[in-house]
N, CA, C and O atoms as CSV, one atom per row, in Angstrom:
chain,resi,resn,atom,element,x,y,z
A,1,UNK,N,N,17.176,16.365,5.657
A,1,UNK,CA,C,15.857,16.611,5.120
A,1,UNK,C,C,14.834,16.204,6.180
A,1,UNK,O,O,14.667,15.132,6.762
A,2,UNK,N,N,14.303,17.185,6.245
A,2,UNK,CA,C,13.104,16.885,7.558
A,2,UNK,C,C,11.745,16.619,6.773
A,2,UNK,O,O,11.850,16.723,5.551
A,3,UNK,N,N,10.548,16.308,7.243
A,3,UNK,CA,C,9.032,16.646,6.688
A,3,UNK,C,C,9.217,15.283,5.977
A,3,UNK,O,O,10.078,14.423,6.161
A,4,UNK,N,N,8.117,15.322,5.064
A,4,UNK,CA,C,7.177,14.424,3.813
A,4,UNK,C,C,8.520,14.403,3.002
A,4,UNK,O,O,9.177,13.377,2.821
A,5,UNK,N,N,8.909,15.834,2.461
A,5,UNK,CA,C,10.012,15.418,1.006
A,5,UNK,C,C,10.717,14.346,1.494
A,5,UNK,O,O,10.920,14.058,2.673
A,6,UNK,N,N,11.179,13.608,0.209
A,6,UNK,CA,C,11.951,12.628,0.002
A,6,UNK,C,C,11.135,11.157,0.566
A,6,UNK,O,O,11.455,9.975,0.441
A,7,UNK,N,N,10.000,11.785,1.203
A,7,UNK,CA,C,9.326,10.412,1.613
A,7,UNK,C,C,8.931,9.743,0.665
A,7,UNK,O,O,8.807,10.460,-0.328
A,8,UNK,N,N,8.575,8.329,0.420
A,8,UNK,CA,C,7.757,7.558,-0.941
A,8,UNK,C,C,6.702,6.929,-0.439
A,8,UNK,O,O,6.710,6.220,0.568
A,9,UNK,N,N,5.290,7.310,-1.499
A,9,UNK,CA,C,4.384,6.723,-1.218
A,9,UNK,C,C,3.981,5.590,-2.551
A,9,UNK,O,O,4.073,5.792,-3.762
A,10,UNK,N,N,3.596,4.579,-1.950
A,10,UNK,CA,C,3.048,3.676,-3.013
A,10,UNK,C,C,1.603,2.901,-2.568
A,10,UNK,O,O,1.409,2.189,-1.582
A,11,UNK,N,N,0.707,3.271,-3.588
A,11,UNK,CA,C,-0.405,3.001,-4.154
A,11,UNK,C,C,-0.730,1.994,-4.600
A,11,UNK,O,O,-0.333,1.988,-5.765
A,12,UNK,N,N,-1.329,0.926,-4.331
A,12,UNK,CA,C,-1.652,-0.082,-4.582
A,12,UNK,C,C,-3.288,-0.285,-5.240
A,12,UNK,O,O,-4.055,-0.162,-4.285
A,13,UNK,N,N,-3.960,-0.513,-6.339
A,13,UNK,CA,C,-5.177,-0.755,-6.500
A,13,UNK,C,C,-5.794,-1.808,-6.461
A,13,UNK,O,O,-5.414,-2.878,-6.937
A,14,UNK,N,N,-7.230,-1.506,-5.648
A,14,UNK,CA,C,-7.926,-3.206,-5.422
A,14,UNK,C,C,-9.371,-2.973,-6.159
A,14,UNK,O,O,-9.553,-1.866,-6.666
A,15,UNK,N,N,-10.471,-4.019,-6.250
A,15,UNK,CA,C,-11.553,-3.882,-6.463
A,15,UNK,C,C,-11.781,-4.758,-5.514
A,15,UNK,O,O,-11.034,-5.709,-5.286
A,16,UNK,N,N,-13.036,-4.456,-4.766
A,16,UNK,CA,C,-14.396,-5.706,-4.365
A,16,UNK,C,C,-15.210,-5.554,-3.977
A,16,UNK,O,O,-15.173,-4.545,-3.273
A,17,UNK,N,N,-16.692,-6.311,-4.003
A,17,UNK,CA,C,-17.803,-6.170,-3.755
A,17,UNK,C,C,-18.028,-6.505,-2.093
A,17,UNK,O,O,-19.112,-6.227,-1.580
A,18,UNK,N,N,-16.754,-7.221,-1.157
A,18,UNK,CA,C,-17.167,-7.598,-0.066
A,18,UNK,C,C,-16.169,-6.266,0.876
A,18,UNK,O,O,-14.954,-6.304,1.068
A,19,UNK,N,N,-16.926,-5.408,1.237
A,19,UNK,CA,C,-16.241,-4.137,1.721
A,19,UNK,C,C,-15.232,-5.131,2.898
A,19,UNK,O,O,-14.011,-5.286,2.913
A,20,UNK,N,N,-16.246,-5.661,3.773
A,20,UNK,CA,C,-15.514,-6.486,5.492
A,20,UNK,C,C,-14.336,-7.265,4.918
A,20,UNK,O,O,-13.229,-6.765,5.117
A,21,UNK,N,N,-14.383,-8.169,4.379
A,21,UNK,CA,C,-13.050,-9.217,3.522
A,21,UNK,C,C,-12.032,-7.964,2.847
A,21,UNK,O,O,-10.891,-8.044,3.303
A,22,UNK,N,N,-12.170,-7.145,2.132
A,22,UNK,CA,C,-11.127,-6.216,1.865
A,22,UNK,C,C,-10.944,-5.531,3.174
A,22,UNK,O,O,-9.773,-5.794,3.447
A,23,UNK,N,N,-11.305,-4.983,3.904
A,23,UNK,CA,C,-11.168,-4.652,5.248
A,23,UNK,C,C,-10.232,-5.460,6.155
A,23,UNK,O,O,-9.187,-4.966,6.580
A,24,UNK,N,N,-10.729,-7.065,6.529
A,24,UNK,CA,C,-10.016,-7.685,7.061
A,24,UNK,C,C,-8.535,-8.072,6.877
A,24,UNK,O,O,-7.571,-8.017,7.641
A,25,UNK,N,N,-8.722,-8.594,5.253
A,25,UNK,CA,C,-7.405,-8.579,4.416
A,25,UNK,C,C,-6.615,-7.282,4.690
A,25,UNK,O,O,-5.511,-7.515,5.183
A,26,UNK,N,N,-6.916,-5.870,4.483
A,26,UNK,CA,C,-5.846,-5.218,5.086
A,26,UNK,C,C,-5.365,-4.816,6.690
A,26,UNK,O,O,-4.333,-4.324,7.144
A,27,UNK,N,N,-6.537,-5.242,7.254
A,27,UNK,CA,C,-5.717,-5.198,8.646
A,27,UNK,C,C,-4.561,-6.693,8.914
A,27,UNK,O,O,-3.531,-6.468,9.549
A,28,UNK,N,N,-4.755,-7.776,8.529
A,28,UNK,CA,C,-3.996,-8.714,8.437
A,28,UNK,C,C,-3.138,-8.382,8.218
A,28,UNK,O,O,-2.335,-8.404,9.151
A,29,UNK,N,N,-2.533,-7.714,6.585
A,29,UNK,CA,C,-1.497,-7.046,6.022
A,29,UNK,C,C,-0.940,-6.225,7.122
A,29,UNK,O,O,0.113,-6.558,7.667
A,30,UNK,N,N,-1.494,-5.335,7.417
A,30,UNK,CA,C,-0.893,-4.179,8.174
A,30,UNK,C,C,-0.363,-4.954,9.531
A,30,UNK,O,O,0.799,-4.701,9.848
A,31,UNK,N,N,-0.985,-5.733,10.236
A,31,UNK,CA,C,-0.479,-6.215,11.399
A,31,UNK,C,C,1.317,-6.814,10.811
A,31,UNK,O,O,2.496,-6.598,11.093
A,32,UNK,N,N,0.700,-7.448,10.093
A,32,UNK,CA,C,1.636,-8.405,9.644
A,32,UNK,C,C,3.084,-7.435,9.455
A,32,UNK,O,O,4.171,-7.800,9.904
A,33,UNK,N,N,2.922,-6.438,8.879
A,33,UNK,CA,C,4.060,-5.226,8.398
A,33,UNK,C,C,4.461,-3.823,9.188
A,33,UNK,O,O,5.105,-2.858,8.777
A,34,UNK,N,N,3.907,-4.044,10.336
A,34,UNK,CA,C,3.656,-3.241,11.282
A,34,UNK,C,C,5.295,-3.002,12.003
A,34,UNK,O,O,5.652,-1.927,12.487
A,35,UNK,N,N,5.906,-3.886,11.961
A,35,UNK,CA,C,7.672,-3.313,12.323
A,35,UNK,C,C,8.445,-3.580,10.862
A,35,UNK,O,O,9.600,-4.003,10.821
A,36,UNK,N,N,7.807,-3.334,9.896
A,36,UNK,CA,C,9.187,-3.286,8.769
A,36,UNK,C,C,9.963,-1.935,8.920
A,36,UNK,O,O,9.543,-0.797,9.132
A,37,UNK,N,N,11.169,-2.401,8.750
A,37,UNK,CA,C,11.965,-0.913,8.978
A,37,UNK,C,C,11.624,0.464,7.716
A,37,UNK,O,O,11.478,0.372,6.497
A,38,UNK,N,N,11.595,1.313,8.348
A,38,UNK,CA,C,11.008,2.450,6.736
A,38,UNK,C,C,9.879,2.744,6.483
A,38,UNK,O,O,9.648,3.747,5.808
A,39,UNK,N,N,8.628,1.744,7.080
A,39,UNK,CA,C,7.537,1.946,6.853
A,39,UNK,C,C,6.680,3.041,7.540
A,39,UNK,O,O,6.275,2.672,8.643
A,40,UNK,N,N,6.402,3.944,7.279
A,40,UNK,CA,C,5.611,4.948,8.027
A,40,UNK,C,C,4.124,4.876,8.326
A,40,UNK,O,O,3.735,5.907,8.874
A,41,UNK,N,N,3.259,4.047,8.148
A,41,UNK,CA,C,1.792,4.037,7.812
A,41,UNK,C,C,1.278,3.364,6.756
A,41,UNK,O,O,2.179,2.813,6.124
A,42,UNK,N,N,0.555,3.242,6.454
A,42,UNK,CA,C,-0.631,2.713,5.681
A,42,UNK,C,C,-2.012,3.299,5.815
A,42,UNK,O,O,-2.363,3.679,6.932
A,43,UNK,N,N,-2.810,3.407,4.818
A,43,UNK,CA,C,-4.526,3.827,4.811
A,43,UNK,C,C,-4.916,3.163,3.999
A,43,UNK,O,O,-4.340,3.167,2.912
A,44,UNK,N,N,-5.937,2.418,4.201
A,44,UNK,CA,C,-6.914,1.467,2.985
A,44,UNK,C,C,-7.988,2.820,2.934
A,44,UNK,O,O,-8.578,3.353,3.874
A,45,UNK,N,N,-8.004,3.116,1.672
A,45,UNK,CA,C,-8.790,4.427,0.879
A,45,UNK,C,C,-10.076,3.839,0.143
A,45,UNK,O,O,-9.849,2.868,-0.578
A,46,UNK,N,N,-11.180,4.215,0.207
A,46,UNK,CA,C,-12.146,3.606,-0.298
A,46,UNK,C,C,-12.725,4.403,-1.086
A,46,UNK,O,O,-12.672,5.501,-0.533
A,47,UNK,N,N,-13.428,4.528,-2.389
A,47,UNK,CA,C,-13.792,5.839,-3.275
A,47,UNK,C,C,-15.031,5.740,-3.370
A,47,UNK,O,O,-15.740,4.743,-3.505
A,48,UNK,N,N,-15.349,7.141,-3.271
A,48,UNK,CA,C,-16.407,7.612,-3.149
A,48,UNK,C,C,-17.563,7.301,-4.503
A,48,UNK,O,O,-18.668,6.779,-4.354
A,49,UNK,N,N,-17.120,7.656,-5.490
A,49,UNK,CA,C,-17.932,7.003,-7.229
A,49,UNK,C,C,-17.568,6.138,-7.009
A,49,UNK,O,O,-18.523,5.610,-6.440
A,50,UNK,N,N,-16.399,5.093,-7.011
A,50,UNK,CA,C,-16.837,3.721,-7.730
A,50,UNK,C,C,-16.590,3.004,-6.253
A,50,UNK,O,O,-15.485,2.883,-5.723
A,51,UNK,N,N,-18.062,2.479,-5.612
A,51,UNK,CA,C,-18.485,1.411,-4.567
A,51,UNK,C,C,-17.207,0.747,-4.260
A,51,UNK,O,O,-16.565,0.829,-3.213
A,52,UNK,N,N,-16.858,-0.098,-5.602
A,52,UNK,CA,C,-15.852,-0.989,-5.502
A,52,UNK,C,C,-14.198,-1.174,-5.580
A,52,UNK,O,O,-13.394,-2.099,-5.471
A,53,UNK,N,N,-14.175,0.088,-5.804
A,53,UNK,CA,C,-12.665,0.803,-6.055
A,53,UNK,C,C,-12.113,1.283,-4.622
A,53,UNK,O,O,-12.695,2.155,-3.979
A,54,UNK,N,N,-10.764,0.547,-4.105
A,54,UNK,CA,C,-9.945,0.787,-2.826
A,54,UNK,C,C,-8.850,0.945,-3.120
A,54,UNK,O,O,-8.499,0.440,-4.187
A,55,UNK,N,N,-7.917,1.647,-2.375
A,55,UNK,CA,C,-6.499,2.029,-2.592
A,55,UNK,C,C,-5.936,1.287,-1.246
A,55,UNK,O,O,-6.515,1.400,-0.165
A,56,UNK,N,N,-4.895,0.613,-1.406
A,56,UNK,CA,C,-4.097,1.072,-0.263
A,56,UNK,C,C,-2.576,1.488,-0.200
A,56,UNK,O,O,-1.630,0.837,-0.644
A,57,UNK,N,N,-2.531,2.905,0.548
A,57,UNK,CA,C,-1.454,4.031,0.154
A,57,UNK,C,C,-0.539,3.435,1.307
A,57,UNK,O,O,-1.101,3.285,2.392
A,58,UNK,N,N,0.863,3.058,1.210
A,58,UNK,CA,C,1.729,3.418,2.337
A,58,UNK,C,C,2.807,4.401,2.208
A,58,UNK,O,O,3.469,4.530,1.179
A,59,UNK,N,N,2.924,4.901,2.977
A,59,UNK,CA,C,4.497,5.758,3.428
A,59,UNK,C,C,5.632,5.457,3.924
A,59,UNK,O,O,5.838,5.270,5.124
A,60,UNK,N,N,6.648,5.373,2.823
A,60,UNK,CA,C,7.910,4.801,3.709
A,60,UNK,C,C,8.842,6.186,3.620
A,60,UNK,O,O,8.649,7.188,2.931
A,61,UNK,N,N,9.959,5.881,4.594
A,61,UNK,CA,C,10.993,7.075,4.964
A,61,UNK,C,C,11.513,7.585,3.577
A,61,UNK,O,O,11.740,8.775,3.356
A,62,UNK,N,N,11.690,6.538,2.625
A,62,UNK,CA,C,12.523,6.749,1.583
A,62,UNK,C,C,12.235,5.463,0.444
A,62,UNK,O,O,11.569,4.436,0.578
A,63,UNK,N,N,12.878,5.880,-0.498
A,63,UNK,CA,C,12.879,4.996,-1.837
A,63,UNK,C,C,13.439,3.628,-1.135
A,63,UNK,O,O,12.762,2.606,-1.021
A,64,UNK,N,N,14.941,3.795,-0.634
A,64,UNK,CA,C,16.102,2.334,0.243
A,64,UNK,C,C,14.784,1.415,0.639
A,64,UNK,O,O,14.493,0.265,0.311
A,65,UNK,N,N,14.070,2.425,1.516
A,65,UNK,CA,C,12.820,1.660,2.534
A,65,UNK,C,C,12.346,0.887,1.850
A,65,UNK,O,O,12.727,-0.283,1.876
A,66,UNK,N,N,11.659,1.186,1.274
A,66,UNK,CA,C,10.609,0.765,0.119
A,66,UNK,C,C,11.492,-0.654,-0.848
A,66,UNK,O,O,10.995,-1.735,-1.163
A,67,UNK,N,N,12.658,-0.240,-1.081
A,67,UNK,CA,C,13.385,-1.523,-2.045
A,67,UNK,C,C,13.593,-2.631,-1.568
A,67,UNK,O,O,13.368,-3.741,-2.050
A,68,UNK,N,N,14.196,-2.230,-0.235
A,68,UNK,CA,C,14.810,-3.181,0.492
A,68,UNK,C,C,13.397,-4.323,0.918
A,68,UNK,O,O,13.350,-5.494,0.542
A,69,UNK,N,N,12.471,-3.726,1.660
A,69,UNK,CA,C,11.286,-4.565,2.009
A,69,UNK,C,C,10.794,-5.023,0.526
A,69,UNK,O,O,10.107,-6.045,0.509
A,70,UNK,N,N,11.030,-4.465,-0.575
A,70,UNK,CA,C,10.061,-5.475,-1.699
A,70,UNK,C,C,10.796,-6.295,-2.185
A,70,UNK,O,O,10.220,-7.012,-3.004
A,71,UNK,N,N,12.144,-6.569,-1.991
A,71,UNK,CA,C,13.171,-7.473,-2.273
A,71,UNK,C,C,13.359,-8.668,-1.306
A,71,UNK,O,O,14.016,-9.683,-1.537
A,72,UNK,N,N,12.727,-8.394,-0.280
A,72,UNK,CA,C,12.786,-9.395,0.914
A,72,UNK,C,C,12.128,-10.130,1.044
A,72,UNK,O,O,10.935,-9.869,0.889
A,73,UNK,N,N,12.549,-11.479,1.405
A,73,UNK,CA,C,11.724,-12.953,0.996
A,73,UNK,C,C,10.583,-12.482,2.094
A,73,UNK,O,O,9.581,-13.077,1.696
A,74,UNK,N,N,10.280,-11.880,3.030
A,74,UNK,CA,C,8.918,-12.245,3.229
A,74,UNK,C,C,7.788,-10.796,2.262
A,74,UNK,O,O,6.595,-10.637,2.521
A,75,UNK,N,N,8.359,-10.173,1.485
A,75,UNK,CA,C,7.487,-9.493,1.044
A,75,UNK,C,C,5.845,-10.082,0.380
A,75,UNK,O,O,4.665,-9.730,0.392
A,76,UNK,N,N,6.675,-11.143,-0.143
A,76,UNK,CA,C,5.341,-11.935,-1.368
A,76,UNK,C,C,4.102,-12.348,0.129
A,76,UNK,O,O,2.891,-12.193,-0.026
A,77,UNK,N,N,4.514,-12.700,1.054
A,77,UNK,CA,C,3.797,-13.473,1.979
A,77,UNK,C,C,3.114,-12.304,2.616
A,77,UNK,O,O,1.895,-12.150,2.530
A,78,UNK,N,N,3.982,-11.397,3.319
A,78,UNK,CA,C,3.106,-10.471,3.889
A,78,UNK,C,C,1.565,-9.668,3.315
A,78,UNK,O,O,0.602,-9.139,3.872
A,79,UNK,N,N,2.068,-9.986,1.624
A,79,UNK,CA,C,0.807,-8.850,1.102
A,79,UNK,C,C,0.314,-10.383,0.636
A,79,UNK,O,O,0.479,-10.390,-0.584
A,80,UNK,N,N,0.033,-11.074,0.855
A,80,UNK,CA,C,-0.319,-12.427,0.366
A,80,UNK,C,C,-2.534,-12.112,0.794
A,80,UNK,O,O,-3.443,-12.108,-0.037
A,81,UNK,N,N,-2.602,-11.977,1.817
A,81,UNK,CA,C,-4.195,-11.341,1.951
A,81,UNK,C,C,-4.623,-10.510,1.099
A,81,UNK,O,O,-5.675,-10.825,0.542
A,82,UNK,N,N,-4.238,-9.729,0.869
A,82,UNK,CA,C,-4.578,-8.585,-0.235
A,82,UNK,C,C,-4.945,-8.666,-1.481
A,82,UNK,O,O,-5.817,-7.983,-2.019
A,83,UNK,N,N,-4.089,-9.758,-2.117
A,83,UNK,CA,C,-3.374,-10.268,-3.907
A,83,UNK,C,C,-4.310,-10.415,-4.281
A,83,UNK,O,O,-4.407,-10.043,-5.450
A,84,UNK,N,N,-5.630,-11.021,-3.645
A,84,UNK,CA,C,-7.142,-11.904,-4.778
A,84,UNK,C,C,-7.868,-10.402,-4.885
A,84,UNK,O,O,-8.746,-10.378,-5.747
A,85,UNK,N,N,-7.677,-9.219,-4.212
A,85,UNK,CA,C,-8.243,-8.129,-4.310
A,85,UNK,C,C,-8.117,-6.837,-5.603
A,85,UNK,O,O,-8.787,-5.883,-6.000
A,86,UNK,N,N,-6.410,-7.724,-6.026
A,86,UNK,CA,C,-5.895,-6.376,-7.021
A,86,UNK,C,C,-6.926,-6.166,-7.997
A,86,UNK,O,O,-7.717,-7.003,-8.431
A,87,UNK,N,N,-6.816,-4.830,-8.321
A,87,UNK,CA,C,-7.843,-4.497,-9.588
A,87,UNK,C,C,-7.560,-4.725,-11.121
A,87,UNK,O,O,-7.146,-3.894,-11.930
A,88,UNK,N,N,-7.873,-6.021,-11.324
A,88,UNK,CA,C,-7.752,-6.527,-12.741
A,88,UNK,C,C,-7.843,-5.782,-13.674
A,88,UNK,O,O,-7.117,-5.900,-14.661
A,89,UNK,N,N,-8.829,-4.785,-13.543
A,89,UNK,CA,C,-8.956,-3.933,-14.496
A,89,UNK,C,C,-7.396,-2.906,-15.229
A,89,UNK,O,O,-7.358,-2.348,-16.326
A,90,UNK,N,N,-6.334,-2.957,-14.211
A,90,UNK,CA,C,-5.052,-2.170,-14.391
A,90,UNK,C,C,-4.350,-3.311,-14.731
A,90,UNK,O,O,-4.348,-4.456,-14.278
A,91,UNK,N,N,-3.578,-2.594,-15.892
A,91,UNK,CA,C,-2.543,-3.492,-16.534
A,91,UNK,C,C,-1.418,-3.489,-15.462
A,91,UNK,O,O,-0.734,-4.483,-15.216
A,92,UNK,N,N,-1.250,-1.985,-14.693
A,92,UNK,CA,C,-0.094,-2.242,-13.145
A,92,UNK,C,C,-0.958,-1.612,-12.368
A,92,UNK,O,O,-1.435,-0.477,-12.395
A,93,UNK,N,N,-1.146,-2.984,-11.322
A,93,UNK,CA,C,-1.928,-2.253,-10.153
A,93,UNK,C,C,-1.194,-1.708,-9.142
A,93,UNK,O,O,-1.300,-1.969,-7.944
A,94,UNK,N,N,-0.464,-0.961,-9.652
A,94,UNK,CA,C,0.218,0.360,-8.465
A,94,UNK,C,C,0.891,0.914,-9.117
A,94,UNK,O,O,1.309,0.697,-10.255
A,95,UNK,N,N,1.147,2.227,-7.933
A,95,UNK,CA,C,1.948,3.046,-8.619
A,95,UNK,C,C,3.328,3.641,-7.549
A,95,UNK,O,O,2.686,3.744,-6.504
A,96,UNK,N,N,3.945,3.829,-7.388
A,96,UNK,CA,C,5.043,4.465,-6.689
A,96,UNK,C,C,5.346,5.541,-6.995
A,96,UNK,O,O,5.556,5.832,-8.173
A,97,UNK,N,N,5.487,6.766,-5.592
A,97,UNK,CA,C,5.653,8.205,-6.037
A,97,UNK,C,C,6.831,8.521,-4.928
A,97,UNK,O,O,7.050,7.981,-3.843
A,98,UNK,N,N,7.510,9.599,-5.607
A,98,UNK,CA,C,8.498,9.983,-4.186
A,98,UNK,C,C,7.975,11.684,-3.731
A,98,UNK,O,O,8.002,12.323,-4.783
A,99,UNK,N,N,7.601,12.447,-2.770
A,99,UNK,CA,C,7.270,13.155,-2.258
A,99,UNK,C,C,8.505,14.819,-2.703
A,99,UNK,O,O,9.573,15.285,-2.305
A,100,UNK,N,N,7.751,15.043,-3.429
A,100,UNK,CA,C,8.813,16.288,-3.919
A,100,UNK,C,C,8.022,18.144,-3.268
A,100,UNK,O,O,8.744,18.988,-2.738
A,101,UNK,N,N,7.587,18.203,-3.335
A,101,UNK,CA,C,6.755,19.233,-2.238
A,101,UNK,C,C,5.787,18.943,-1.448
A,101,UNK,O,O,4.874,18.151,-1.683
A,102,UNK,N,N,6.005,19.757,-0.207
A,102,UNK,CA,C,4.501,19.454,0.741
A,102,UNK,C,C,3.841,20.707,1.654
A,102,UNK,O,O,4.761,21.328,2.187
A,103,UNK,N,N,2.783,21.152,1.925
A,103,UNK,CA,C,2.702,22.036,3.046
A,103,UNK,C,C,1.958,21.312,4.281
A,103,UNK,O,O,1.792,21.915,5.341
């Protein structure tokens, strides 16, 4: 399987009023996760209506990718910058998708 299919993306939701501190917090993150095996990228997404509403989307090779790193003792630590950001407002602040068509 070549391309996007079979790739997984997961969605993470944040809120905050300090754009730079959510900013910083995810470049920290990202440095920090920058050789996990599987990981393809990351984008901190910022929305356009609500000021305070941010995503951050990553791409891993596969579902394995994705398990294996959230099962791994440094997972809790790596996203440890991020955590005071989640959006309270969601009963689950994320979501996980696996990539079933793409052009």
């Amino acid at each position: 399987m070549t391309g996007p299919v079979g790739e997984v993306r997961v969605l993470v939701y944040h809120q905050a009023d300090d754009v730079d501190a959510i900013e910083d917090a995810y470049h920290d993150v990202s440095r920090e996760m920058k050789e996990v095996p599987g990981l393809l990228g990351n984008e901190l997404l910022h929305s356009l209506p609500a000021s305070t509403g941010f995503v951050v989307m990553s791409r891993w090779a596969d579902e394995e990718a994705f398990r294996t790193w959230e099962r791994g003792a440094g997972h809790q630590d790596s996203t440890a910058p991020l955590r005071p950001f989640r959006d309270p407002r969601m009963r689950v602040p994320f979501g996980i998708y696996r990539v079933r068509a793409a052009y």
